[in-house]
N, C-alpha and C positions, 0 to 999 in steps of 0.2 A: 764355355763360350770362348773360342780360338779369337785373340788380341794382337793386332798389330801394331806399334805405338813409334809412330814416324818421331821424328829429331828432328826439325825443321820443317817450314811448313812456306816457305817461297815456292818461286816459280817451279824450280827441279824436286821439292818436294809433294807436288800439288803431280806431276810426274809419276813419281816413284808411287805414290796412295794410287792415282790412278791406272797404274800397270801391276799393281800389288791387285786390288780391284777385278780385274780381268782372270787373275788366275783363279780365284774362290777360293783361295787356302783359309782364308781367315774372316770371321764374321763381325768383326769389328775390325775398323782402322783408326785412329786416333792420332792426332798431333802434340806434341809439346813444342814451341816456337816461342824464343825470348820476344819474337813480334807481333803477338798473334793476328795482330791486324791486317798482315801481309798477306793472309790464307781470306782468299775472297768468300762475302757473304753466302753467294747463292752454293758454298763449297756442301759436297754432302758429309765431311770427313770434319767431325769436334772436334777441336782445339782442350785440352785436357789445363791447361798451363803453362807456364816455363820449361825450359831444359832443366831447369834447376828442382824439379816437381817428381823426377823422375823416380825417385824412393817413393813419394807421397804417392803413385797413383800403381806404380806396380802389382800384379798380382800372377801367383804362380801359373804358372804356364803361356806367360807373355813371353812374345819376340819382340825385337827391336831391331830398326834400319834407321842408319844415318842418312840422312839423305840433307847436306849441305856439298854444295858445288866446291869451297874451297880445300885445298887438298890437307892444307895442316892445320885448317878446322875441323875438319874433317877425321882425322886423325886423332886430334886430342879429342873430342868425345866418343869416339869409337873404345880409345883407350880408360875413357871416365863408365863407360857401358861396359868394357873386359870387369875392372874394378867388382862391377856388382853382381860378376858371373851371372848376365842376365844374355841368353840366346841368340846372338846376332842371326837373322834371316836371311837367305841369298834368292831374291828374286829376280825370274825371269819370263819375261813377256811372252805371251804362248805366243805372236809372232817371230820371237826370235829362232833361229836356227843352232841350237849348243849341241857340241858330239857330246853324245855319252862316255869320250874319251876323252873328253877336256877336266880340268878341274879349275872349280871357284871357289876364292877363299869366303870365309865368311862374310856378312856386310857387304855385298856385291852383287850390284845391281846389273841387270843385262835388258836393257830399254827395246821399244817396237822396232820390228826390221834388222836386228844386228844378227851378227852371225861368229862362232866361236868355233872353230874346228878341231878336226881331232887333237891331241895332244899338248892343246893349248893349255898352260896353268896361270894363272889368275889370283894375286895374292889379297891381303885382309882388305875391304871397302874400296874394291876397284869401279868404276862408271864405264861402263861399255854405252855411251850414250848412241840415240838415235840413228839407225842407218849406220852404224860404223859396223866394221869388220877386225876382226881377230884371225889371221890365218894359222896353221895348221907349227904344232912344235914351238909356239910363241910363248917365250917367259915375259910376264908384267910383275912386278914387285906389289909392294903394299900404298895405296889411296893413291891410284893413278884414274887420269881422266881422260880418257880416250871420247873428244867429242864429236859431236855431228857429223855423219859424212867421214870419217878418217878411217882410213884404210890402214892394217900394219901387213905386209907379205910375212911369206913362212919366216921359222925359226928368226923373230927378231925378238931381243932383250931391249925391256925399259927398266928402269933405276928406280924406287920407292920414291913418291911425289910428283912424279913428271907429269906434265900436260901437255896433251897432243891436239890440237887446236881442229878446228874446224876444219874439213876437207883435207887436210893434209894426208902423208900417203908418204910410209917406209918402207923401203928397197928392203928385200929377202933378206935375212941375215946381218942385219944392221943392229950395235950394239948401241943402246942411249942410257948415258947415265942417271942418276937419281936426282930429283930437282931440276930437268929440264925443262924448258919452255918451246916448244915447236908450235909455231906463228901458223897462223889459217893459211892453208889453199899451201904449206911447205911442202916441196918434196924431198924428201931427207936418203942421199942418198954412199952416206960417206956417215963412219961413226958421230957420234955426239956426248962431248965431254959431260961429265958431273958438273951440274948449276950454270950451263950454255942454255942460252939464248938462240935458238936460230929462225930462219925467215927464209923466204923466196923459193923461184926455182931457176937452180939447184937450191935447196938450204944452206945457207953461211949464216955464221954469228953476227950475231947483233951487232956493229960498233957499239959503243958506249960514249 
């Protein structure tokens, strides 16, 4: 009996169960949530226990998907799941559009409506969320959030951690480093330093 056993069970996990759901790969899906309370009643997907349960309920030939929004939460349980050499799963919404010439790293989720072109590579527990786009020869690093609506053009580089906010939209060839933060509705269209901040359009740094 093919197992799926989410890491978080909020809003974006309650997502990811339900685009995992859609493809039929797996006949169980399951959550661990240190809150379980947050995964609503009428949910069709049990709640198993904690994140901290995740030895106690394993069983071979289980995958795992993290599925918490934050990027270095996100990471450090992706890293406690490497630890138990247990499968990270890469799913992808049979709406979405992925070239067979793209690559996705492990733990990397590609949500309804996105689209990943050819030569795109996509590193460990990236969020292609909702309606965003990946264009074509685009490097992402490792637990990046490309959310809602965000457009990146060809050949652009993001930095391991960055969040790309809402509607935003990166000019061709545009390099961003690790740990950035790009503000909803940003058009970014000038590099963007390691652990900037930016906003508007055009994007500029955040004062502080």
């Amino acid at each position: 009996m093919s197992r799926l056993i989410i890491l978080g069970g909020g809003g974006h996990g309650r997502v990811v169960a339900d685009t995992a759901r859609r493809t039929g790969r797996w006949e169980h899906i399951l959550f661990l949530d240190d809150a379980p309370d947050r995964t609503r009643a009428e949910s069709d997907f049990a709640v198993l226990g904690t994140c901290k349960d995740l030895d106690q309920v394993l069983r071979p030939g289980d995958e795992c998907i993290v599925a918490i929004g934050d990027n270095g939460q996100r990471r450090a349980m992706l890293d406690q799941v490497d630890q138990r050499a247990v499968p990270l799963a890469v799913i992808v919404d049979p709406s979405a559009s992925v070239s067979a010439d793209a690559s996705l790293g492990p733990g990397t989720v590609i949500l309804p409506q996105c689209a990943v072109n050819i030569g795109a590579e996509l590193g460990r527990g990236c969020i292609v969320n909702t309606g965003a786009s990946v264009d074509h020869d685009c490097r992402l690093g490792d637990c990046i959030h490309v959310a809602p609506g965000a457009h990146l053009g060809g050949d652009v580089s993001v930095g391991d951690l960055s969040w790309i906010g809402i509607g935003a939209s990166i000019r061709h060839g545009i390099r961003v480093g690790a740990r950035v933060m790009i503000g909803a509705g940003a058009a970014v269209v000038s590099n963007v330093a390691t652990g900037s901040t930016v906003v508007g359009v055009p994007a500029r740094p955040l004062e502080s």
